[in-house]
C-alpha positions as CSV (number, residue, x, y, z in Angstrom):
1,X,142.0,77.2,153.2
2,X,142.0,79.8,150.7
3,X,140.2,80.1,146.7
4,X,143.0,78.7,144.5
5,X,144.2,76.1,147.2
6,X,145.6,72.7,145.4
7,X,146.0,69.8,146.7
8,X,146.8,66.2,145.1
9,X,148.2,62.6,145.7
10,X,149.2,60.0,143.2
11,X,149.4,56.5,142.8
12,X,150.5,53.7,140.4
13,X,147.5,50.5,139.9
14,X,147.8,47.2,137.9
15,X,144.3,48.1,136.5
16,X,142.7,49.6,133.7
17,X,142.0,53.4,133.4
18,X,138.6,52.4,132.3
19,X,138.4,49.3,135.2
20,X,139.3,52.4,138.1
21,X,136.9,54.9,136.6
22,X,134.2,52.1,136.8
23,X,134.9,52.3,140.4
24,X,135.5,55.7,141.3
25,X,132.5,57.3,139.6
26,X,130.7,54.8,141.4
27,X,130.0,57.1,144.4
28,X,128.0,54.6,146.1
29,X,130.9,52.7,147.0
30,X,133.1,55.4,147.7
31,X,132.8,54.8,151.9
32,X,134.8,51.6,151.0
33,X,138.3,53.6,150.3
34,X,137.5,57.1,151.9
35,X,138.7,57.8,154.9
36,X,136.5,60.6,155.8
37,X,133.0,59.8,153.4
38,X,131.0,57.3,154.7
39,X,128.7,57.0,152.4
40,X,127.3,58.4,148.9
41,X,123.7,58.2,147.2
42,X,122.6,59.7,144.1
43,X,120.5,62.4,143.8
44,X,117.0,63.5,142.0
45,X,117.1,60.4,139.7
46,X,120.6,60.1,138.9
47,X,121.9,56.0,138.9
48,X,125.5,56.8,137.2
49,X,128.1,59.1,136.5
50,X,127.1,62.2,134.0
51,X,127.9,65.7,133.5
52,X,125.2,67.7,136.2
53,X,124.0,64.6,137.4
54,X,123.9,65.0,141.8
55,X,124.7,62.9,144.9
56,X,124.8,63.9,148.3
57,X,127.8,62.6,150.4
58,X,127.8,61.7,154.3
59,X,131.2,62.1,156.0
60,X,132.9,62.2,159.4
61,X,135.8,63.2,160.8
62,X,136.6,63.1,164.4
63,X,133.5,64.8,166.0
64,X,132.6,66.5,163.0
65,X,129.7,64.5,161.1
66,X,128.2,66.6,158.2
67,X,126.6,66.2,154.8
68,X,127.9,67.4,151.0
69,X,125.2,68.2,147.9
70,X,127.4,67.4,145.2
71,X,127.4,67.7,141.3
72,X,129.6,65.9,138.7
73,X,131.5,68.1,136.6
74,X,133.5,65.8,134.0
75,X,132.8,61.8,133.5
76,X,134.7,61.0,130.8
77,X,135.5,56.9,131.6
78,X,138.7,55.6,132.1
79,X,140.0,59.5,132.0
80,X,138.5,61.8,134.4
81,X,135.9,62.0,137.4
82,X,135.3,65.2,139.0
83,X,132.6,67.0,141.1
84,X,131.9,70.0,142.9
85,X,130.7,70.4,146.6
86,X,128.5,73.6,147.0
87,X,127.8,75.2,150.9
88,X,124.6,77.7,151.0
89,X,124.7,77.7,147.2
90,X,128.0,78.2,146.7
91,X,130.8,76.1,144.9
92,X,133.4,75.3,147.7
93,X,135.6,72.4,146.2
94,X,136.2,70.7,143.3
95,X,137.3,67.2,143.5
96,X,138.5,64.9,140.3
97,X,140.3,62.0,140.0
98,X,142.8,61.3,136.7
99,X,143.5,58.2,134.8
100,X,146.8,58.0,133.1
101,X,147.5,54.4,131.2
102,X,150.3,53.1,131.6
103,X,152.6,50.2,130.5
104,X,152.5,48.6,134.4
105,X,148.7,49.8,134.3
106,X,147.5,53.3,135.9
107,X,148.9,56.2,137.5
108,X,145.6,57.9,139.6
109,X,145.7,61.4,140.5
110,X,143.6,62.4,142.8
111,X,143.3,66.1,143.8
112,X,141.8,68.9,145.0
113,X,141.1,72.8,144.4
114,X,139.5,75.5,146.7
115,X,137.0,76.8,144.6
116,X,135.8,79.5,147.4
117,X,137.1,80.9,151.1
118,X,136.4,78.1,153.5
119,X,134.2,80.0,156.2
120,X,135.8,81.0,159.3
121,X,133.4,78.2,160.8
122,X,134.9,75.7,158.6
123,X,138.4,76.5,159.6
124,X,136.9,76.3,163.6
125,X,135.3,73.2,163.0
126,X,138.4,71.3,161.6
127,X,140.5,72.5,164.6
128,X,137.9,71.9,167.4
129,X,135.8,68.8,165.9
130,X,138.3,67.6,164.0
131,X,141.5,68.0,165.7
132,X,143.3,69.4,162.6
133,X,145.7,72.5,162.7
134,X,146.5,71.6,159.0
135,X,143.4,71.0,156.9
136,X,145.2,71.2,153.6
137,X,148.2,68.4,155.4
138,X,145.0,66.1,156.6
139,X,143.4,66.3,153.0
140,X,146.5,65.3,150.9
141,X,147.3,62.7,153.6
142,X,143.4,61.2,153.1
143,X,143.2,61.3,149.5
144,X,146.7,59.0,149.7
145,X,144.7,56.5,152.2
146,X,141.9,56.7,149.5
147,X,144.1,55.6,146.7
148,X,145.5,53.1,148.5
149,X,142.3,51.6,149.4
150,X,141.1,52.0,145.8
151,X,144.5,50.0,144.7
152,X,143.2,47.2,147.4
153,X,139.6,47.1,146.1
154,X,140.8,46.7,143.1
155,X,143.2,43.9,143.5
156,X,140.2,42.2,145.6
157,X,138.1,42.7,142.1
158,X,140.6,40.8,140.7
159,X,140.5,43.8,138.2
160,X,144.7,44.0,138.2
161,X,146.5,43.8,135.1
């Protein structure tokens, strides 16, 4: 994928803005909706959501098993959750989720925007270890799996409106 890439997927919640932030910025539990990361643990002191603060992210795809240093760009609660992954120093990917309150509850949006090139290894890596022709395709189709997981986790809260 190319700088400038977008991608996004959207869903309607019987829950709070503020109750879906709380578990969204939560990266520690984000292996529970996401298809591809397993698992998430703060960084260099951090223990919550805050502008700078890090957390390194374990995922798998496939064959492909690899590791994200991350940093949260915007934790505003029950509005907006966003971080940036980096590769050799570099911001690659910027990933936020959106809280929109609504009468039935919240419409999520979670997206995605190329911040950099993906190296040509990247693109060989999703094809070979992966199995993906159609990164962009694969990510809008996980990020839907992940909000439908978050819906479930939070109906299993009991956090639904």
């Amino acid at each position: 994928m190319n700088k400038g890439t977008i991608g996004k997927a959207t869903i309607n919640i019987g829950a709070s803005p503020e109750e879906l932030y709380d578990l969204v910025s939560d990266v520690r539990r984000m292996g529970e909706w996401s298809p591809e990361c397993q698992r998430c643990v703060w960084l260099d002191g951090a223990t919550g959501p805050a502008v700078g603060a890090r957390f390194k992210g374990s995922n798998a795809h496939g064959k492909a098993r690899w590791s994200t240093k991350t940093k949260v760009v915007a934790a505003v609660p029950g509005n907006e959750f966003a971080f940036v992954t980096s590769h050799l120093g570099r911001d690659m990917t910027k990933w936020s989720y959106r809280f929109e309150s609504t009468s039935s509850g919240t419409t999520v949006t979670e997206s995605f925007e190329m911040l950099a090139d993906m190296p040509w290894y990247f693109v060989l890596g999703d094809r070979l270890l992966m199995g993906v022709k159609d990164r962009h395709a694969d990510l809008e189709k996980n990020m839907a799996d992940t909000l439908q997981r978050l819906r479930a986790a939070s109906e299993r809260r009991g956090t639904t409106t």
